[in-house]
N, C-alpha and C positions, 0 to 999 in steps of 0.2 A: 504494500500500500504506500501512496508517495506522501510527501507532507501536505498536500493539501485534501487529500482523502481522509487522511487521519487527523488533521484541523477539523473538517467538517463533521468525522463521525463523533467525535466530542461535544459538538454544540449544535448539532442537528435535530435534537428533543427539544431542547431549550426555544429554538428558534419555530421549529412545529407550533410547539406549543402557544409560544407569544403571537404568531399568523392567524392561529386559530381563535386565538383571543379577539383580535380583531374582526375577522374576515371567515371566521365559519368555516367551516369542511369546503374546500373548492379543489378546483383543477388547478386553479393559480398558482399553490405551494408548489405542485411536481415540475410547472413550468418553470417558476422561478429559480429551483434547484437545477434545472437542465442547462438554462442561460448563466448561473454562477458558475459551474462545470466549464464550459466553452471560453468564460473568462480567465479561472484559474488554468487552460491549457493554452492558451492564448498568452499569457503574461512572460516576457523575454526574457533570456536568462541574465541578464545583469539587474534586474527586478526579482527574480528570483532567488539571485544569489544576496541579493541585501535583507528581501525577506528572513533570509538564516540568519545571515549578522543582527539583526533585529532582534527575532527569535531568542537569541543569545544575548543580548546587551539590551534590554526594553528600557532601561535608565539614561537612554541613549540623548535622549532629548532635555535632560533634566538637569546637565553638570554643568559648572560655572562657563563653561566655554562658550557655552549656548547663547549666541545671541540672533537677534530677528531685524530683518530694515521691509517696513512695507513700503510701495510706491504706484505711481501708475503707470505702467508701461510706459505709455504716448507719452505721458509729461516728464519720465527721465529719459528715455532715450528713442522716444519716435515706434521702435519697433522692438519685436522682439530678437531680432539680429542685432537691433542696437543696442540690446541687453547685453547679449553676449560679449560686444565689446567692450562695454565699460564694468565687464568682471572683473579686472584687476583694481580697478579701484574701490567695490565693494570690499574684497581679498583687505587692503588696506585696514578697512576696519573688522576686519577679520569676523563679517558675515555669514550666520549658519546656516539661515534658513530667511529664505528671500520670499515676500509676500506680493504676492504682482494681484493688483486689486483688479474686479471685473474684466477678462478679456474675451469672454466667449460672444458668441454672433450676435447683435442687437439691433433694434431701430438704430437709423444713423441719427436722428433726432430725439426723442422723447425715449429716453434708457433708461435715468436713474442713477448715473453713473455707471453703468454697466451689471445695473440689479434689476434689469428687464432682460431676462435672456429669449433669444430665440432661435437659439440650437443651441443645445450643451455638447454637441460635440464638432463643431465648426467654431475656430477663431473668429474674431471681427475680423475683417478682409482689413481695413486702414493700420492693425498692426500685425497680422503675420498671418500665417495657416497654421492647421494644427501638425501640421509633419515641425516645424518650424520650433512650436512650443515642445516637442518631444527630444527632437536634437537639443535646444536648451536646457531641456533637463535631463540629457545625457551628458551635457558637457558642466552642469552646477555639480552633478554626484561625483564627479572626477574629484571637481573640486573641492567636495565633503561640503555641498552647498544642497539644504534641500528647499526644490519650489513648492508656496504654499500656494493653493487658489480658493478662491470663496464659490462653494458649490450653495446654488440659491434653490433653496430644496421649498420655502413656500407660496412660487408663482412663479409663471413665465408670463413673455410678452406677450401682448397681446395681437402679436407677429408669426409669435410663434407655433407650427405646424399643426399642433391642436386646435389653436385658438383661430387659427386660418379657417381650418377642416368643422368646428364648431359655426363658425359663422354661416358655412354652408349649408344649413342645417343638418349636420350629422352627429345623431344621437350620440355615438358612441364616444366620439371627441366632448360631446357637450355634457358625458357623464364624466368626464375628469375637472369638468371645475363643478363649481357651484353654482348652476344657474335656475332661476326663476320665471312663471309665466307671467306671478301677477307683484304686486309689492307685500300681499300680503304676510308673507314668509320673513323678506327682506326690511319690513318692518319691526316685525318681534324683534330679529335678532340686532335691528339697531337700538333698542329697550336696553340693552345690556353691554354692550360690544363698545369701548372709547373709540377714539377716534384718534387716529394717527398724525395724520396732519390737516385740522381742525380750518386751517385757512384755507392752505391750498388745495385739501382734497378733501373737501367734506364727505361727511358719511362713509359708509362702507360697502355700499353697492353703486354699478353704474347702471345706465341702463343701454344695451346693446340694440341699434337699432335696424341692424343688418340679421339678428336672429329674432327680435322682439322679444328677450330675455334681458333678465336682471341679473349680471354678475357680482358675485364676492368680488371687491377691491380694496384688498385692507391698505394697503399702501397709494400708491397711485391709478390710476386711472386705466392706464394701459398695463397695467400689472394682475391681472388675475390669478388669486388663490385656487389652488392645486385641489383636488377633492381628496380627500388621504382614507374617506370611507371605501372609497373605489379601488381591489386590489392591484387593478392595474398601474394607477397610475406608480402607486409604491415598489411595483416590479420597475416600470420603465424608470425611473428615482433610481432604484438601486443598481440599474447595470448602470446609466450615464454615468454613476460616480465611480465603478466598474472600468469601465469604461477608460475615462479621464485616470486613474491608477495606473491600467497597464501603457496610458501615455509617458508617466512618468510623475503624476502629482504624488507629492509623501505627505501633505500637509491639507487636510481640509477645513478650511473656514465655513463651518454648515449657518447658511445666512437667517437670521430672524427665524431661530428655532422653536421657539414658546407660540408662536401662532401656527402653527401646521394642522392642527385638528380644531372642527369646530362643533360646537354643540349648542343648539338652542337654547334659551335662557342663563348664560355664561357669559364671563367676558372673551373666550375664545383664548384664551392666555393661561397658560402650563397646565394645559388639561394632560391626565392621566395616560392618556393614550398617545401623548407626544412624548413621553419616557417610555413606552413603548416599543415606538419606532424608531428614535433613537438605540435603543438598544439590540435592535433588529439588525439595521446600519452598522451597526459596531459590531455583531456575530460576523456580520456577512463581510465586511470588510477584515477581520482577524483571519477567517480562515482564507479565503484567496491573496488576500495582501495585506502580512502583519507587520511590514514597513507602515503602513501609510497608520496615521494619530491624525484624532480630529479635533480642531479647534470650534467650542461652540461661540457662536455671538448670542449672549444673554443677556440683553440689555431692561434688567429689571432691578427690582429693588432685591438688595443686600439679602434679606432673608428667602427669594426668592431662586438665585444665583447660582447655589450651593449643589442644591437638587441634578442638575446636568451632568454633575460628577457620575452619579447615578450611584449606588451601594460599593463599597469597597471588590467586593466579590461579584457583581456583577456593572462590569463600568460602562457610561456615556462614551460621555467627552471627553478625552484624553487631556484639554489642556479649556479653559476657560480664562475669557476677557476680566481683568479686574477693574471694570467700570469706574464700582466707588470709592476707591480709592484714588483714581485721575482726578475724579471732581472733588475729593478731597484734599489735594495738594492744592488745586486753584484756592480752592475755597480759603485754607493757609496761608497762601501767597496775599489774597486779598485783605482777609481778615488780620494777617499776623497771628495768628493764634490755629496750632495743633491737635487742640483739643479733639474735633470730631475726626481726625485724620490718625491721633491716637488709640480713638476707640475702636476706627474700623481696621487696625493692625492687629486691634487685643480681639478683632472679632474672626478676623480671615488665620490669626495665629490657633485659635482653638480649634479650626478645620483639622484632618487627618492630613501626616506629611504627604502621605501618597497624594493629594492634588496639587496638580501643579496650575498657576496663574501666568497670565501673558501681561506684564508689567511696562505701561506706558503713560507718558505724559498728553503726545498728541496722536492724532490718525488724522484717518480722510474726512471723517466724521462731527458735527457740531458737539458741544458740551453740552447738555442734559445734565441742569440742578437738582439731580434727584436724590438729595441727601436727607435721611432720613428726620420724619417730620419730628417726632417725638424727642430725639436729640437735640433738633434748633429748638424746639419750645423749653427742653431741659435748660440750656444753655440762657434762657431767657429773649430769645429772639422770637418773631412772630413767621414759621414758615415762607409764607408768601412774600410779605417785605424784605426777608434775607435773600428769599430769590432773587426780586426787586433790586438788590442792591448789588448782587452779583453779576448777573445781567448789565448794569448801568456802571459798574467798577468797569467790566471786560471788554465795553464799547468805549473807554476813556470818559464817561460821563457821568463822573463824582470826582469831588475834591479830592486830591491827595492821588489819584489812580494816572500808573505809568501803564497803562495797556491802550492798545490801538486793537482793535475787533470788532466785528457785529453781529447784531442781532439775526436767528435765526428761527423762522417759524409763530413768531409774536402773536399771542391770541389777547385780543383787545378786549374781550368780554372775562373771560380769567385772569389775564394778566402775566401770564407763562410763555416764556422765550426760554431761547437757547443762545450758546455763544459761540461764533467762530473768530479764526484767526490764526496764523502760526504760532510755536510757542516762541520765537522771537519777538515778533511783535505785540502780543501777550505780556510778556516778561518785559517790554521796558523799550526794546534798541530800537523798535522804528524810531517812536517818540524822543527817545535824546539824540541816536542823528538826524531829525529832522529839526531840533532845537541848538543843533551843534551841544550839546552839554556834557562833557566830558566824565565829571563825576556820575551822572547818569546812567553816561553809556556803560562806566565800570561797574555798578550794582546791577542794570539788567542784566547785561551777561552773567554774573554771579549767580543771579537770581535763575535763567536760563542752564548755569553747567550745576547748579546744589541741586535741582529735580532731578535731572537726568542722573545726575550721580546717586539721588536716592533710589528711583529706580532700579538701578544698576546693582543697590545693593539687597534687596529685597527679594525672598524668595520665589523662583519661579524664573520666567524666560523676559530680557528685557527685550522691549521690542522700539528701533528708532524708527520717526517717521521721516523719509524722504525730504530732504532738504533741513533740517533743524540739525543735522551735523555741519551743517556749514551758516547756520543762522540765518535763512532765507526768511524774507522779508512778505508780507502778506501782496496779494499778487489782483491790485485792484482791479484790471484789467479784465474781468470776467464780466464785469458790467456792460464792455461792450458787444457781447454777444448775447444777444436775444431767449437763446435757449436757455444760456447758464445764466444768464443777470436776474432772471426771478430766484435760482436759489444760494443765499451769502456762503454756502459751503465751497462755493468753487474760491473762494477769496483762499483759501489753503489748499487749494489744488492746481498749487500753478505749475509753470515747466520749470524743472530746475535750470540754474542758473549755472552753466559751465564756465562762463566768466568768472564768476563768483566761487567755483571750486578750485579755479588755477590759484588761488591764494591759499589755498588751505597749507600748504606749507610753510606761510609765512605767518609768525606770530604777531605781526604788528598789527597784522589786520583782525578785524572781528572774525571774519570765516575761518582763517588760520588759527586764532584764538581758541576757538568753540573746535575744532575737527581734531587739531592735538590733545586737548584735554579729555574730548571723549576717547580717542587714542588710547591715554595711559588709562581711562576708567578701564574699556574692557579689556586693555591687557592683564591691569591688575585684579578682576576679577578673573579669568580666566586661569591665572597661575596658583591663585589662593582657594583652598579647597572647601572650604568655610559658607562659601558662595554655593554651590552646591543646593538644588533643591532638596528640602528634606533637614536642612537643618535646623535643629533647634533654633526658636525664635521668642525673643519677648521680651514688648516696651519696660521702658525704664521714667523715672520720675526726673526731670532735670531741673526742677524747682522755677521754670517759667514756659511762659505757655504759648511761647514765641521759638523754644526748641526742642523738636522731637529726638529721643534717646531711645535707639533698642539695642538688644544683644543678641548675636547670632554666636550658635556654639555648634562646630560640625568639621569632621575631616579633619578631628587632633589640632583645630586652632578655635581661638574666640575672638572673636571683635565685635567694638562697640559704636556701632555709630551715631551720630550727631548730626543735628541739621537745623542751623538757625534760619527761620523764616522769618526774618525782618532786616531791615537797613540798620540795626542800630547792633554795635559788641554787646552779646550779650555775656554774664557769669554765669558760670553753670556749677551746679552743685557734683560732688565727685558721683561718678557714674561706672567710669573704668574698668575697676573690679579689679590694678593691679597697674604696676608701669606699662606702658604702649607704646609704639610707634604711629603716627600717621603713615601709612600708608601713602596720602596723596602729596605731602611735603616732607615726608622722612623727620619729623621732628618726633623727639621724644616727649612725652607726658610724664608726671609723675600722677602715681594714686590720689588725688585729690581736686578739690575747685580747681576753675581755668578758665577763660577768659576764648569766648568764639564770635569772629569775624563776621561782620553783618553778611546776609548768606554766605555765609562759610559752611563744605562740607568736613568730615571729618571719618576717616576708617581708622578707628583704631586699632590697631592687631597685639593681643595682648604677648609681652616678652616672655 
């Protein structure tokens, strides 16, 4: 029997069974098993042979070495040939696992950013083909580089081959979404179901008027929800991502995973039957290809988060977005105060070591103030108003606020927005070189490399966003194009700036500044073993509330790190646990009080 026979007859009951849970006694199951067959002989042998190394090292993704850069294709280098040439200077930062956001086939207009698919198994023609994206990730595994892609498992386009073949009136297509004759249906479930993007896309159905049906559109318009009642469509779901595997993806980012199943009188949101299928996804993908770990996007509230991991003994997601903790750092940076960015370290530290987090400052993505309500009211604050004020800090508009950004998504009747922007221009540097102000310019940067370096230090995989190693600047120019000027997310999705990276060698420049220090960050986590996911973790008191202290203990070393979140020296009470080294200035500490640098990082490695 080969190994993927003997994968299979392992988890072959388990996965019966959970089908059947679903979808009743059918034909489906035997089909389904025929086409995972065809996949796992089909899978080439340099895919197979990392399968074993896999197989054998499953901690593979987890050591300090690990790091992540996501980008968009088109906006770092035009194509995916043009990826491949500028691997050496990924290499530079010595990049594990490269995240190339939406590339597969879409409207050339109205996509989403490429979260409208319409083939999951054709490239967009503008950056490459799919032989193209295979060669590239033949030639990232040489390089011990694996590609990550975001497989969008709750809708396609409304372009797409389905959605095409539905319009024509063809039942069969029009049982894989969700559609309706009258409103009546589409009614109820708006009773319960929020709403996503409450400006731009109201509601949660459209109405099709090429079938004279009522489609599910929980996101956009031309996005239709998948029917996940329907076995089919979960067959066709699990070979594409099959599929894309024996292309060569090792990394799946499974898109807006909590809304996959829907149920009447619900909010459509982490129902029971979407751990489920998750967990389906994950049988199926361990036995044909136990390379490939999947990244959920879980974009919910903190206690909600956790769940995707799925049971120690029977896993999800192999790695999970740590959302509230990004918007905790902002929140820090703004407020000067750690407190709620303390609690949610004391709350992701009592998780099991086995999960691991995808740790970042920015993405493609706006910032969602979704910090828990019952904490700002703890703290004495009023929810909404701290919203209010975080929002209006992150667009420059409150006293005292060194950020350039904007609003995204604004609902004028609630009063709930979101924030874009680089984290440069975030943290400070557009606004002081646009002020010429020189002491400025040196706290945002500060302010800019003490995140990244907290991240860095935190357990789990750090992940940089495309152009913030070089301090890219917000990229206003999205205004002028029609498509992208309704949404402020494209003001962070500009083309990187190659101009702007020829300097990264030189320290006198801000890009050069910002690209050497993230440098020695991941070189020096990567040598120190301490870093390692899995190690012991847990805050510490530093007697103000402007800087965060934890201690990691793992791989026969401890350190203690530091992180003032404010402009001003702050004292900090002894933390240490013993003499240290910093790590990031080779300076030594003694066991006691000390004195730390307004945003000043600090690794301390105990001697």
């Amino acid at each position: 029997m080969n190994n993927f026979e003997t994968r299979l007859a392992a988890c072959l009951d388990e996965l019966k069974w959970l089908y059947s849970e679903l979808y009743g006694e059918t034909p489906c199951f035997e089909q389904l098993i025929g086409r995972i067959r065809q996949f796992a002989a089909s899978r080439k042998p340099a895919l197979t042979a990392l399968d074993r190394a896999r197989e054998a090292d499953p901690e593979w993704y987890r050591r300090s070495d690990m790091l992540g850069m996501m980008m968009y294709t088109e906006q770092f280098a035009d194509s995916l040939a043009g990826i491949e040439k500028r691997l050496p200077y990924l290499k530079e930062l010595n990049v594990r696992y490269l995240h190339l956001m939406p590339l597969l086939k879409m409207p050339k207009k109205e996509n989403d950013g490429g979260y409208a698919v319409s083939d999951f198994r054709q490239v967009d023609e503008r950056i490459g083909t799919i032989d193209e994206l295979s060669h590239l990730a033949d030639v990232c595994r040489e390089q011990k580089m694996s590609i990550c892609l975001d497989f969008i498992v709750n809708h396609t386009s409304d372009e797409h081959e389905w959605a095409v073949r539905a319009k024509k009136g063809e039942k069969e297509y029009q049982d894989r979404y969700m559609c309706y004759d009258t409103r009546e249906i589409p009614d109820e479930y708006e009773k319960t179901v929020p709403q996503v993007f409450p400006n731009t896309a109201p509601g949660n159905f459209i109405f099709c008027g090429e079938m004279g049906k009522y489609v599910l559109s929980t996101f956009n318009p031309y996005q239709w929800d998948m029917n996940y009642k329907n076995p089919v469509v979960f067959n066709e779901m699990a070979c594409n991502m099959l599929y894309l595997a024996n292309v060569g993806i090792e990394i799946f980012r499974i898109d807006a995973v909590p809304y996959i199943w829907k149920e009447l009188g619900t909010s459509c949101r982490n129902l029971p039957q979407v751990h489920t299928i998750m967990r389906m996804l994950r049988i199926i993908a361990k036995a044909v290809c136990p390379a490939v770990v999947f990244k959920g996007e879980v974009v919910m509230a903190p206690h909600e988060v956790a769940p995707y991991f799925g049971p120690v003994d029977k896993p999800e997601c192999d790695i999970l977005y740590n959302v509230t903790t990004m918007v905790c750092v902002w929140n820090s940076l703004a407020t000067r105060d750690v407190t709620l960015l303390k609690w949610q370290m004391d709350a992701m530290d009592a998780l099991p070591p086995e999960f691991t987090f995808v740790n970042y400052v920015r993405c493609h993505d706006d910032i969602g103030w979704g910090l828990e309500e019952s904490a700002v009211q703890y703290l004495g604050s009023d929810p909404l108003e701290h919203k209010k004020f975080l929002y209006h800090f992150y667009i420059g508009d409150y006293p005292g606020s060194f950020a350039r950004g904007e609003l995204y998504n604004y609902d004028p009747v609630s009063q709930d927005a979101r924030s874009c922007g680089t984290c440069a221009s975030l943290c400070g540097i557009e606004k002081a070189l646009d002020e010429c102000d020189p002491g400025a310019l040196g706290l945002a940067v500060s302010r800019h490399l003490m995140i990244h370096a907290y991240i860095a230090s935190l357990s789990g995989i750090p992940v940089i966003y495309s152009g913030d190693e070089l301090a890219q600047l917000n990229d206003n120019r999205y205004t002028d194009d029609p498509v992208k000027a309704v949404d402020s997310r494209f003001i962070h999705r500009g083309k990187l700036d190659w101009a702007r990276a020829e300097k990264r060698l030189d320290r006198e420049t801000v890009p050069g500044l910002v690209f050497q220090a993230l440098q020695k960050l991941i070189r020096l986590r990567a040598e120190n073993p301490v870093f390692n996911a899995g190690a012991r973790e847990r805050t510490l008191d530093s007697g103000d509330k402007a800087v965060l202290a934890f201690r990691r203990e793992g791989g026969g070393q401890t350190l203690t790190a530091v992180y003032n979140f404010s402009e001003f020296p702050k004292h900090v009470q002894p933390v240490q646990g013993g003499r240290c080294r910093d790590l990031l200035t080779g300076r030594d500490y003694a066991d006691g009080a000390f004195e730390i640098g307004a945003y000043q990082a600090l690794w301390l490695l105990k001697a």
